[in-house]
DRENPA-3360 file (N, C-alpha, C; in nm, 2 decimals, always signed):
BEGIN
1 = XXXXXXXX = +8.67/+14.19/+18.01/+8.60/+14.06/+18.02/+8.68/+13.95/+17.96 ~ +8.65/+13.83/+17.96/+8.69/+13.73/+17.88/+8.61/+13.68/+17.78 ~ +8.67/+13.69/+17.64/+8.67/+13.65/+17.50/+8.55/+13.53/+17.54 ~ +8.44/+13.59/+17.47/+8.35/+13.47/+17.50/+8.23/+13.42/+17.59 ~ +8.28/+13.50/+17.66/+8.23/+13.48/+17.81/+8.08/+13.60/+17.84 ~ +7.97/+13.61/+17.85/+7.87/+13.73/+17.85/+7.83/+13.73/+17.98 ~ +7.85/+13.57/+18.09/+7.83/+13.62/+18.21/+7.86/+13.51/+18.29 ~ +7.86/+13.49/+18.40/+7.95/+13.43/+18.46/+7.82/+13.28/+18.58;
9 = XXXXXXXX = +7.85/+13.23/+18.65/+7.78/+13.10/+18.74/+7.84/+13.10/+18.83 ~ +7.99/+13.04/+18.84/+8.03/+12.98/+18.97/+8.22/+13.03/+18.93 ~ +8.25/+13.04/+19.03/+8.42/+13.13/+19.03/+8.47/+13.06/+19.15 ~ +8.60/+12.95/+19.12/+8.63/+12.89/+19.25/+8.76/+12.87/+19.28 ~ +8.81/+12.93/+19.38/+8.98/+12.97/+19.36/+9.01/+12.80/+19.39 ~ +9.12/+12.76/+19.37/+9.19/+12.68/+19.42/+9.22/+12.69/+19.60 ~ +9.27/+12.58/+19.65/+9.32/+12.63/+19.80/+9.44/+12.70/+19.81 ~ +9.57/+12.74/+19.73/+9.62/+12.86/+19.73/+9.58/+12.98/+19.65;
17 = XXXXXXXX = +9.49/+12.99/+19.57/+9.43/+13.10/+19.52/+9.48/+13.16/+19.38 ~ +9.62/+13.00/+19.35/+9.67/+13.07/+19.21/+9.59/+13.10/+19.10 ~ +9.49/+12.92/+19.10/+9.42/+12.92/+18.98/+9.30/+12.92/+19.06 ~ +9.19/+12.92/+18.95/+9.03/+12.92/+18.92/+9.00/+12.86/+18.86 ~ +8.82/+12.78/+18.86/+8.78/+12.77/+18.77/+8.64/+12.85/+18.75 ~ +8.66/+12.84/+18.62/+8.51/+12.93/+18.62/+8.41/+12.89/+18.51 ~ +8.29/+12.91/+18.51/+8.16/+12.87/+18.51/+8.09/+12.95/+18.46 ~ +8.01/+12.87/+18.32/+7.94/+12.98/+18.25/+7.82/+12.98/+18.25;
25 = XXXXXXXX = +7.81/+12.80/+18.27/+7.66/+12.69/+18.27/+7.53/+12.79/+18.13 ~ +7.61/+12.79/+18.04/+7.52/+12.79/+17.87/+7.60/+12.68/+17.79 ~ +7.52/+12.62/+17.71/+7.55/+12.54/+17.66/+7.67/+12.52/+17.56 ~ +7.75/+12.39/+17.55/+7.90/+12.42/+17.48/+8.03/+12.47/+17.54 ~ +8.00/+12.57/+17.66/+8.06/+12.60/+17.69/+8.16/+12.50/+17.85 ~ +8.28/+12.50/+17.85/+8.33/+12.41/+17.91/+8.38/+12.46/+18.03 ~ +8.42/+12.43/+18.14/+8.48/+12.51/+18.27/+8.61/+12.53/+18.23 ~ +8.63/+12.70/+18.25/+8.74/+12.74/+18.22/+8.83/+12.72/+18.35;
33 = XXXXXXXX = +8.97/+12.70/+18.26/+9.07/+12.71/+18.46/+9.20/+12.84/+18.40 ~ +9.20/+12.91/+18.50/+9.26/+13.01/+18.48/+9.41/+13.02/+18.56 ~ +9.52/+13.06/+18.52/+9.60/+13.10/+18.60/+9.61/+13.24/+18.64 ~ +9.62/+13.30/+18.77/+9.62/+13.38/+18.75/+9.78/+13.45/+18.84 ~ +9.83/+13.38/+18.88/+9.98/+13.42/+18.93/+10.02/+13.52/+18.82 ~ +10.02/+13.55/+18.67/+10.09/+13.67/+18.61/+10.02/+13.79/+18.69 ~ +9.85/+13.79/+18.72/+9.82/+13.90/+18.81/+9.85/+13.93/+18.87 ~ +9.89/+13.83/+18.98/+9.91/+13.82/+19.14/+10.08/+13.88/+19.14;
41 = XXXXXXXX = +10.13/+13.88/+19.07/+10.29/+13.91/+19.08/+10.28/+14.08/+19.00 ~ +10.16/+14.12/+18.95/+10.18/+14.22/+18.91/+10.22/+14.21/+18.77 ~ +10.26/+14.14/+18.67/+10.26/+14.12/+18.53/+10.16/+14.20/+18.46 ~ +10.02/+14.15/+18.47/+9.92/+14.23/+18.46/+9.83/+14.24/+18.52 ~ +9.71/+14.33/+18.46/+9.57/+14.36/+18.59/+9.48/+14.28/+18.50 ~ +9.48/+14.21/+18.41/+9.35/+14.16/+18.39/+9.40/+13.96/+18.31 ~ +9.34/+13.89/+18.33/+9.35/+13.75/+18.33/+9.26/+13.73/+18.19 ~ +9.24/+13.70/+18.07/+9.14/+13.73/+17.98/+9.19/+13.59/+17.89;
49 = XXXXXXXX = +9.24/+13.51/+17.91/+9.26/+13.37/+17.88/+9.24/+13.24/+17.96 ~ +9.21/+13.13/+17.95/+9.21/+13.03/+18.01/+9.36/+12.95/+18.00 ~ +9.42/+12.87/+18.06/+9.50/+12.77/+18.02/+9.48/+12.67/+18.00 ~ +9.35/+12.57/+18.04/+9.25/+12.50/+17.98/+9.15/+12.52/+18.03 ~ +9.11/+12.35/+18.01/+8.90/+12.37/+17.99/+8.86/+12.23/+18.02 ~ +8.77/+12.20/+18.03/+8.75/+12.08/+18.10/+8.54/+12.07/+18.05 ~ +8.57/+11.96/+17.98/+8.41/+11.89/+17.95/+8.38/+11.74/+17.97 ~ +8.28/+11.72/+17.97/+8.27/+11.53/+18.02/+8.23/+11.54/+17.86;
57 = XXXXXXXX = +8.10/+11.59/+17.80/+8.11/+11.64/+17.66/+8.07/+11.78/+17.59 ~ +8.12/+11.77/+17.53/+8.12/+11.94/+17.44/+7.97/+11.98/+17.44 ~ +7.87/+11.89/+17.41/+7.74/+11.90/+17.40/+7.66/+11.96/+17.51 ~ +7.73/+11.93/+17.62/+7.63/+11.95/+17.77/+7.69/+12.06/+17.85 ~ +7.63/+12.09/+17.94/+7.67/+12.23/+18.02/+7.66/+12.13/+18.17 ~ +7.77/+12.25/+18.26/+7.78/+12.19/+18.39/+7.67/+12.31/+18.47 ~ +7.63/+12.25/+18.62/+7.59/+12.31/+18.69/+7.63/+12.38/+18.83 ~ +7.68/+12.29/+18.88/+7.80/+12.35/+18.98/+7.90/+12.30/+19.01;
65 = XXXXXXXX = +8.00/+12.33/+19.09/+8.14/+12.26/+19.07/+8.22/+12.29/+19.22 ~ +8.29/+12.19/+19.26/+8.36/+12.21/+19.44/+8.49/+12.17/+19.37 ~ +8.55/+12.28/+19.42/+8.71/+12.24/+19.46/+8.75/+12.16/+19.63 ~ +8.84/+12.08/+19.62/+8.90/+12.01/+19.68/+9.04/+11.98/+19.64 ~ +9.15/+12.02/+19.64/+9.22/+12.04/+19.61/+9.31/+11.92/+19.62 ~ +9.35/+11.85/+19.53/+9.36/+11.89/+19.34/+9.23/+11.84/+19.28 ~ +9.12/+11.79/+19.42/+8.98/+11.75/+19.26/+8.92/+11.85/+19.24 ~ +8.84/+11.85/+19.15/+8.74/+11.91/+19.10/+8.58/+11.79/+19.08;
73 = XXXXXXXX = +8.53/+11.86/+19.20/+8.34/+11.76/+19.17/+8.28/+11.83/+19.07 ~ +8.23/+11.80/+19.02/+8.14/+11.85/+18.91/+7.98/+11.81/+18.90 ~ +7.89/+11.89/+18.88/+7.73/+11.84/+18.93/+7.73/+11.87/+18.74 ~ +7.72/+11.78/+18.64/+7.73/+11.85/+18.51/+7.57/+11.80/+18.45 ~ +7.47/+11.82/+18.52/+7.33/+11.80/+18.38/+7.37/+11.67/+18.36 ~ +7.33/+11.65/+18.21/+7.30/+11.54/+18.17/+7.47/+11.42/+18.21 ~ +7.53/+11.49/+18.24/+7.65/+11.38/+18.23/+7.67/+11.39/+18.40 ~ +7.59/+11.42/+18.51/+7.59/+11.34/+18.60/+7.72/+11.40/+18.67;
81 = XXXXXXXX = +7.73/+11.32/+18.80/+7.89/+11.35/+18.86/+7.99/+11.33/+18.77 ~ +8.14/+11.40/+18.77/+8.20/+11.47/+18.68/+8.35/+11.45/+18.77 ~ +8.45/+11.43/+18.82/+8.54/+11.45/+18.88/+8.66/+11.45/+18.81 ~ +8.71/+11.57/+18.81/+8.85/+11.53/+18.72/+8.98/+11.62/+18.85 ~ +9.10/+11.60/+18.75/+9.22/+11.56/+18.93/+9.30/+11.76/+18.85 ~ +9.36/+11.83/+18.91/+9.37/+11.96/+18.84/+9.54/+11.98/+18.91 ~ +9.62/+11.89/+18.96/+9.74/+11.90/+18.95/+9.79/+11.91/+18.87 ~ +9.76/+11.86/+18.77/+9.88/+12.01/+18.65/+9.73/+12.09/+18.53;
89 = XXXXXXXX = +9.71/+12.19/+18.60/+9.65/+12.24/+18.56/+9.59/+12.29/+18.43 ~ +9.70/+12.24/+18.34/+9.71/+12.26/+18.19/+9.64/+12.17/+18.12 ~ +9.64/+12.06/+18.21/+9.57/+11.89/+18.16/+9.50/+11.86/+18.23 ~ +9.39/+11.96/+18.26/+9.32/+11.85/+18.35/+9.26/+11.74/+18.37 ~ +9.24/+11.63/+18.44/+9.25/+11.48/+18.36/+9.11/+11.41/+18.47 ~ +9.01/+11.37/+18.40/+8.89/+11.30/+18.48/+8.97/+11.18/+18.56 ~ +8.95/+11.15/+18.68/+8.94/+11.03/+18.75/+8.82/+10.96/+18.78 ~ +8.74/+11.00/+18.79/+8.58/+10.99/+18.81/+8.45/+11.02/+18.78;
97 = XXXXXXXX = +8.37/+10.91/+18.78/+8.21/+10.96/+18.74/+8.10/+10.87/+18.72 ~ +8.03/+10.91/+18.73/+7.90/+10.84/+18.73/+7.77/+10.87/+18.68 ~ +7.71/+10.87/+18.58/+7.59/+10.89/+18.49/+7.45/+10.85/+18.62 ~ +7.45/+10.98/+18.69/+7.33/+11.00/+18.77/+7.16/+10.97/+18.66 ~ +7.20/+11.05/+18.53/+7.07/+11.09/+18.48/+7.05/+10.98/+18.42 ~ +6.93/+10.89/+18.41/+6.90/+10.76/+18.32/+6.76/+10.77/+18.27 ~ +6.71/+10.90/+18.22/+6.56/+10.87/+18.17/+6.60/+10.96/+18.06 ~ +6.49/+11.02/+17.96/+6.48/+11.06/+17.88/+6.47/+11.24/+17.89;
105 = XXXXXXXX = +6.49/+11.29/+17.82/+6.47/+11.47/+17.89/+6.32/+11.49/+17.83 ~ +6.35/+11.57/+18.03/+6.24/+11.65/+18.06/+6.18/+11.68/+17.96 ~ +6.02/+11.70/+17.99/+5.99/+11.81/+17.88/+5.91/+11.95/+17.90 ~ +5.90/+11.99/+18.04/+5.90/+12.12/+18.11/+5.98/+12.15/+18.12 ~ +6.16/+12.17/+18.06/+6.21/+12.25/+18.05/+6.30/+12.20/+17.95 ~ +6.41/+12.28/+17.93/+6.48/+12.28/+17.82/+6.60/+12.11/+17.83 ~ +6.60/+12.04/+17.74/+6.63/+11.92/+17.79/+6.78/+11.92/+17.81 ~ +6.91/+12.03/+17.80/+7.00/+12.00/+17.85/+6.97/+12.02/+17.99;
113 = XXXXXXXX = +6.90/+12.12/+18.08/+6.84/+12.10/+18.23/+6.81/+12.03/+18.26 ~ +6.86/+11.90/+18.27/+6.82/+11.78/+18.34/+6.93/+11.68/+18.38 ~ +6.93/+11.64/+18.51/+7.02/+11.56/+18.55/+7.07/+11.63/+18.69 ~ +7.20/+11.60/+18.70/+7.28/+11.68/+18.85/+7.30/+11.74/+18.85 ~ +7.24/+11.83/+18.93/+7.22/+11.93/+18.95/+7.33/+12.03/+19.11 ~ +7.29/+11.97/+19.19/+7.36/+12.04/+19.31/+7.49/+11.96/+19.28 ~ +7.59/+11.96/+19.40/+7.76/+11.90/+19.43/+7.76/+11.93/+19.57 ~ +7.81/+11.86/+19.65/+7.88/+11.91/+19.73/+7.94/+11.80/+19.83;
121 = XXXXXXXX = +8.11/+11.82/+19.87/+8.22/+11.68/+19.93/+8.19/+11.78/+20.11 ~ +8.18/+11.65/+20.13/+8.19/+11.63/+20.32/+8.34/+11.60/+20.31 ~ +8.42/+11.75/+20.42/+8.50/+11.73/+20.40/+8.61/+11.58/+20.47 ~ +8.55/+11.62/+20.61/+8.56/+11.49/+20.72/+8.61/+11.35/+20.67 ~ +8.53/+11.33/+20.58/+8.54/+11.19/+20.53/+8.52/+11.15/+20.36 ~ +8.52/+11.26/+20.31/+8.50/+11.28/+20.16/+8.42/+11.21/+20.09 ~ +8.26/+11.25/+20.18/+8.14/+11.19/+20.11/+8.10/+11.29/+20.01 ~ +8.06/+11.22/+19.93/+8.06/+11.35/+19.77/+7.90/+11.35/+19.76;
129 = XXXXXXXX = +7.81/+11.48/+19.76/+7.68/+11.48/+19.72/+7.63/+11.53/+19.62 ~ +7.56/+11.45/+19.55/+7.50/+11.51/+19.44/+7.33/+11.56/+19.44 ~ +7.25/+11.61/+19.41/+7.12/+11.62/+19.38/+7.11/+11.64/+19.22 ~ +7.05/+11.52/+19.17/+6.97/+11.57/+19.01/+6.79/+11.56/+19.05 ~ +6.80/+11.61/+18.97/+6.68/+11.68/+18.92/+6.54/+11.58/+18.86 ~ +6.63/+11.45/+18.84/+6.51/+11.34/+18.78/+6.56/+11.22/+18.83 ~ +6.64/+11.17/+18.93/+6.68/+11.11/+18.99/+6.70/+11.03/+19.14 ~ +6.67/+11.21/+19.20/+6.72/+11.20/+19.32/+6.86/+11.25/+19.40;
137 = XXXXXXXX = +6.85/+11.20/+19.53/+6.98/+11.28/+19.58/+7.06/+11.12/+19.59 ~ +7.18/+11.15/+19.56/+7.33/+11.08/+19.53/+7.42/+11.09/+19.66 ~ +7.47/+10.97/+19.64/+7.62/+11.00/+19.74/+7.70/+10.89/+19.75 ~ +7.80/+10.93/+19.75/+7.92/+10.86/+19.62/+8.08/+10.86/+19.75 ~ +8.15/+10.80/+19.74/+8.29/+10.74/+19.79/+8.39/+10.76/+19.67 ~ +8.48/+10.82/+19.67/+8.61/+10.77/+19.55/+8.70/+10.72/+19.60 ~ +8.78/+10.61/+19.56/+8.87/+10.51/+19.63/+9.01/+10.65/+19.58 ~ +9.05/+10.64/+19.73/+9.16/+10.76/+19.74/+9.17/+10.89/+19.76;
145 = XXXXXXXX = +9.03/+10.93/+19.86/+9.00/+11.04/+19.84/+8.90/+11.00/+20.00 ~ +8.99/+11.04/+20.11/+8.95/+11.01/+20.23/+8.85/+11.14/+20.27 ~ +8.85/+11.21/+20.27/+8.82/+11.38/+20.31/+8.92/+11.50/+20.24 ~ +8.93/+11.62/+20.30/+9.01/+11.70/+20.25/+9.03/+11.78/+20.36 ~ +9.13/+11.81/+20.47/+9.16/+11.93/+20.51/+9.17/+12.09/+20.48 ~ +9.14/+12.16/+20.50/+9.15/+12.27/+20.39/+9.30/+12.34/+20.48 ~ +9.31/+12.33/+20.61/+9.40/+12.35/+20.71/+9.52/+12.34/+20.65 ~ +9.49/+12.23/+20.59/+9.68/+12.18/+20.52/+9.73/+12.29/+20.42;
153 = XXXXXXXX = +9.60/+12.34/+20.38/+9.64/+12.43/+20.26/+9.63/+12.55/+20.31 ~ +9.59/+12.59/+20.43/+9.58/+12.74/+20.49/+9.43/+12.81/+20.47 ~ +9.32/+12.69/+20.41/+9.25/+12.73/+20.42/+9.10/+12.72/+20.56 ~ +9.03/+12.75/+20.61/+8.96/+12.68/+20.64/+8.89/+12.54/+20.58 ~ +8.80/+12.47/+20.70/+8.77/+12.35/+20.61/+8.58/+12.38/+20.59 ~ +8.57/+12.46/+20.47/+8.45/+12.48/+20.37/+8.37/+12.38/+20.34 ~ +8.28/+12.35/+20.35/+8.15/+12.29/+20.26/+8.03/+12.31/+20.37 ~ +7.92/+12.30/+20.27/+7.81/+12.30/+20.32/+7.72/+12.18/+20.36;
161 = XXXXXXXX = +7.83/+12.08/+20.37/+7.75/+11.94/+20.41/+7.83/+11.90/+20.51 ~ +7.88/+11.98/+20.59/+7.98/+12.00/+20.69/+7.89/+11.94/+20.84 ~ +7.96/+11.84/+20.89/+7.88/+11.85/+21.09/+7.73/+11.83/+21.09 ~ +7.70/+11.70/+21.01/+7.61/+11.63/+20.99/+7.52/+11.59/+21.14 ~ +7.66/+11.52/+21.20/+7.56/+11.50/+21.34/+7.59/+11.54/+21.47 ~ +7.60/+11.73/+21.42/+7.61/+11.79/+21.51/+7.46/+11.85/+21.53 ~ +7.40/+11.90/+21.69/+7.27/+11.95/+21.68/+7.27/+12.07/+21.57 ~ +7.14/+12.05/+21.51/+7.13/+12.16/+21.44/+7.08/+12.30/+21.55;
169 = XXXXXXXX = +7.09/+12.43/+21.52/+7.08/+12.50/+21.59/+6.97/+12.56/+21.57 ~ +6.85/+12.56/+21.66/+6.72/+12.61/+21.64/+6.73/+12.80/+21.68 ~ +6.64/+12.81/+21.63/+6.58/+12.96/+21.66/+6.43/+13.00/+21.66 ~ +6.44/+13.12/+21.75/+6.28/+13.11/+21.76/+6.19/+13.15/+21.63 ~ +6.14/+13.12/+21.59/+6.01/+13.16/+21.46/+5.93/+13.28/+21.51 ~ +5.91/+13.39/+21.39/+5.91/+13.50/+21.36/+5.76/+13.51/+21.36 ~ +5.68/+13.58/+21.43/+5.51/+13.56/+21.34/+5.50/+13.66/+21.26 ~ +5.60/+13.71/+21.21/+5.63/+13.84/+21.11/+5.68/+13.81/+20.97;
% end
């Protein structure tokens, strides 16, 4: 395992699959980005270090996170959308964000749980979505960040807010 780490959230390769980031969502803890090319060449079988880390602040925990390669969206709780740029991986460096959460914490649940909550970029035209939790649903534009191909990178093109105004596809209902 990794030093620190008791269980894991969200695991997201890059679009060539060197690096990851990974996700712990307990408090304090920051998204780790891993390299993992010494595995991939055979150096070693296990990755048990980060090469950095990434927080909006030390205090808050993130909740989910989209690669788009080189961004990183971030849905982080109380600090709201979260975007930082992961071209050199060692530094990774915010370009963007926005303080979704504007009230006081919850008090049905633990008050770092509150704020943005879901993420997710249309790739087509790089509409960025957020859902928080005391807020509402979000949706955000970054100047320089048209969509993302994933094709370019040999990936498919991923997300789940994908072919908006295509028919949705019905099926018949179950009385079971």
């Amino acid at each position: 395992g990794i030093s620190g780490i008791q269980s894991g959230h969200t695991f997201t390769p890059s679009a060539d699959g060197r690096y990851v980031i990974a996700e712990s969502e307990y408090q304090y803890a920051p998204l780790r980005i891993f390299d993992l090319q010494p595995a991939l060449e055979g150096e070693v079988t296990n990755i048990r270090s980060p090469i950095s880390a990434f927080t909006a602040d030390w205090r808050h925990l993130v909740h989910n996170h989209e690669v788009r390669w080189p961004y990183v969206f971030v849905s982080g709780y109380l600090d709201g959308l979260q975007i930082f740029n992961l071209q050199d991986p060692a530094n990774p460096a915010t370009v963007g964000y926005y303080d979704t959460y504007i009230g006081a914490p919850s008090t049905d649940r633990p008050a770092m749980f509150n704020g943005a909550f879901g993420v997710d970029v249309r790739n087509e035209d790089g509409l960025i979505l957020i859902s928080d939790m005391s807020t509402g649903f979000w949706t955000f534009s970054m100047d320089g960040f048209q969509g993302w191909n994933g094709e370019q990178w040999g990936y498919p093109n991923i997300s789940s807010a994908q072919d908006w105004d295509r028919p949705v596809v019905t099926r018949p209902i179950s009385d079971y």
